[in-house]
LOGU-568653 format. One record per residue (C-alpha): x, y, z. Coordinates in steps of 0.25 Angstrom, whole numbers, plus 2048, in hexadecimal, padded with zeros to 3 digits. Example, Ala and Ser with C-alpha at 12.3 -4.5 7.8 and 13.67 -1.06 7.14 Angstrom:
2
8317EE81F8377FC81D
***
This chain:
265
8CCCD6E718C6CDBE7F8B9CDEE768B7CD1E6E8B9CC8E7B8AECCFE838A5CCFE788AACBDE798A7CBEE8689ACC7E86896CBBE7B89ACAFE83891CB6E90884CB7E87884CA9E81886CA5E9087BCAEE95873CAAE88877C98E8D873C9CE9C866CA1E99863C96E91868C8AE9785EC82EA0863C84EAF85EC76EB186CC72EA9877C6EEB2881C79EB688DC74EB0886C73EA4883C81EA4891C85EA8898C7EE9C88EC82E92891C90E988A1C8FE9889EC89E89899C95E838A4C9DE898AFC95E828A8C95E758A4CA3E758B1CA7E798B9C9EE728C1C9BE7E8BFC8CE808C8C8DE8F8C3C9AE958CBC97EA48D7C93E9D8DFC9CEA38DAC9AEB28DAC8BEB08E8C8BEAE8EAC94EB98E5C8CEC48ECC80EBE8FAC87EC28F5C8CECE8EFC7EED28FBC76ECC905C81ED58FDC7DEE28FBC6CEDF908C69EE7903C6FEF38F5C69EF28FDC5EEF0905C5EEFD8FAC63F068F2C55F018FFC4DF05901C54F128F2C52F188EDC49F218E1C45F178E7C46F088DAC41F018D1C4BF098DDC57F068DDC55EF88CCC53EF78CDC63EFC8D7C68EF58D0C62EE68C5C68EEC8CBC76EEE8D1C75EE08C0C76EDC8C3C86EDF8CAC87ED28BDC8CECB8BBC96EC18ADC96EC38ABC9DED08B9CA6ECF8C6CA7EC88D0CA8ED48D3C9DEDE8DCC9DEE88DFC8CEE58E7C8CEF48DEC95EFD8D5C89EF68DCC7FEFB8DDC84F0A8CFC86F0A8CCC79F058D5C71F0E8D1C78F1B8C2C79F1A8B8C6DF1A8B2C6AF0E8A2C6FF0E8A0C5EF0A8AAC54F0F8A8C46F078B4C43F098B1C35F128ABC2FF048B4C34EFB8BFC2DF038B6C22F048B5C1FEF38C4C20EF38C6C13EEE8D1C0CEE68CEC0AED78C3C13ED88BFC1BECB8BEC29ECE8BAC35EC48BEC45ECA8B9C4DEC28C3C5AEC38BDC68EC38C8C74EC08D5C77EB98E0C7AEC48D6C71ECF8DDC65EC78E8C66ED08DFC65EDC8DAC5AED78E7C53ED58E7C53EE48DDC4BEE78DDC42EDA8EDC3EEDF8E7C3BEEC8DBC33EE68E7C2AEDE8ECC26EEB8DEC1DEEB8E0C19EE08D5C1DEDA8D3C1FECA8D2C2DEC78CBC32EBB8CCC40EBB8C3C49EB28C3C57EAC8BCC61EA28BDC5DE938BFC6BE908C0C79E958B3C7EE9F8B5C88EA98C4C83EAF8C1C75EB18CCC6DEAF8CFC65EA28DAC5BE9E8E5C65E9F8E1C6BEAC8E2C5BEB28EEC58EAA8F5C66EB08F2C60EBE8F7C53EBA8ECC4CEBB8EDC43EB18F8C3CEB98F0C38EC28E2C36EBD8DAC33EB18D7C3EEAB8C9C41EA18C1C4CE9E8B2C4DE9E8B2C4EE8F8ACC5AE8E8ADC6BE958A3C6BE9D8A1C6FEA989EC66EB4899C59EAE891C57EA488FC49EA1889C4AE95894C52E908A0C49E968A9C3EE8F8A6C30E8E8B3C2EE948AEC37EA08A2C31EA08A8C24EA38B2C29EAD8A6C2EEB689EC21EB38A9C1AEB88AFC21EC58ABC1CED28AEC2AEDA8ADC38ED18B6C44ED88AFC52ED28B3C5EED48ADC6CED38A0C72ED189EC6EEC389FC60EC5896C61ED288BC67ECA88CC5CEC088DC51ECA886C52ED687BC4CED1882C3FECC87DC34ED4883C28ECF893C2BED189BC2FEDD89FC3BEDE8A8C45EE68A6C55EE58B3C5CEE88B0C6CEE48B0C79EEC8A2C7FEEB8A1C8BEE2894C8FEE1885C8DEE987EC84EE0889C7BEE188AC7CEF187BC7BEF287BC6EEEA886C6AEF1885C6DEFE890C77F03892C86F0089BC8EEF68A9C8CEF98AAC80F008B2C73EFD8A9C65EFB8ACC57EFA89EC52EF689CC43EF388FC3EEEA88CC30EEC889C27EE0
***
């Protein structure tokens, strides 16, 4: 068995190698990141590789909800509370490393200033009846994002509240936003498709029209930063802790900080 699996894994890294030294590097990064994670699940045959870990971090994340939940009704400034604690959820990424610590997170989040504070604008688009599309990141951050979303009800705002189609790295899907209860409380749809990021091109229709209609988009993580930061025609809020240079360079702060970055339409 020990045999046969590395020779699956020893298959799956040469088709990668063999993409990667193929692939124009002028193709967006999340493009190339789901074509990558694509050839491992077929090649390997396993079509949810972080399974396991994803279920992980939902239990731990769902074990510490109620005391995100009673440090946002206990603060001085719920919204702005709950804003840092959806963006200390962004830790929960495979990526970079396989071990988080989800509170030491949170403390770090809540008692450090975020690198980009938009915070005046983002209160400022708050509006009732407004149309906002958050676009969710990571199983298990699910629950951090129920934080914030029940604060954002209280605005009554409509929330349409978007995850992955299908499996791709441990982004969250259907079940990952129905475990954290989401679904009570939000819209919920899927882009369509397992990419990472967003590829447009690759998205629903009924995706499609939910970002054509909202007034304010909420996007979390990297992924969705590398695919959005050029969009100009939409307003859009970056919640994500930084995970690597590129990204802090595009964005403007360094690895490891916490960023609440506004783009204006």
């Amino acid at each position: 068995m020990s045999t046969n699996n590395d020779a699956i894994r020893e298959k799956a890294l040469r088709e990668v190698v063999t993409y990667l030294s193929q692939v124009k590097w002028t193709t967006d990064i999340p493009r190339i990141g789901t074509e990558v994670h694509r050839i491992v699940k077929r090649v390997t045959g396993n079509s949810d590789p972080y399974k396991r870990l994803k279920n992980k971090y939902n239990k731990l994340a769902a074990q510490l909800y109620p005391k995100l939940e009673f440090m946002v009704k206990n603060s001085s400034d719920p919204l702005f509370t709950a804003l840092k604690i959806a963006i200390a959820g962004n830790a929960i990424d495979f990526g970079p490393k396989a071990e988080i610590n989800l509170e030491k997170e949170v403390k770090n989040a809540l008692t450090n200033e975020l690198a980009i504070n938009h915070i005046k604008s983002f209160r400022h688009e708050l509006k009732p009846e407004t149309d906002l599309l958050y676009l969710a990141d990571n199983s298990g951050e699910t629950f951090f994002d129920r934080i914030l979303l029940e604060e954002l009800t209280k605005f009554k705002t409509r929330i349409v509240y978007v995850v992955k189609g299908g499996p791709i790295l441990n982004d969250a899907t259907i079940d990952d936003a129905k475990i954290a209860e989401i679904d009570k409380i939000a819209d919920v749809i899927s882009t369509g498709t397992d990419c990472a990021g967003i590829i447009f091109d690759e998205c629903s229709e009924e995706f499609i029209e939910a970002f054509k209609k909202s007034s304010i988009v909420i996007s979390k993580g990297q992924g969705n930063y590398e695919s959005l930061n050029e969009v100009k025609d939409k307003k859009i809020f970056f919640l994500l802790k930084v995970k690597c240079p590129i990204v802090g360079k595009k964005i403007g702060a360094r690895v490891g900080s916490i960023v609440l970055k506004a783009v204006s339409s």
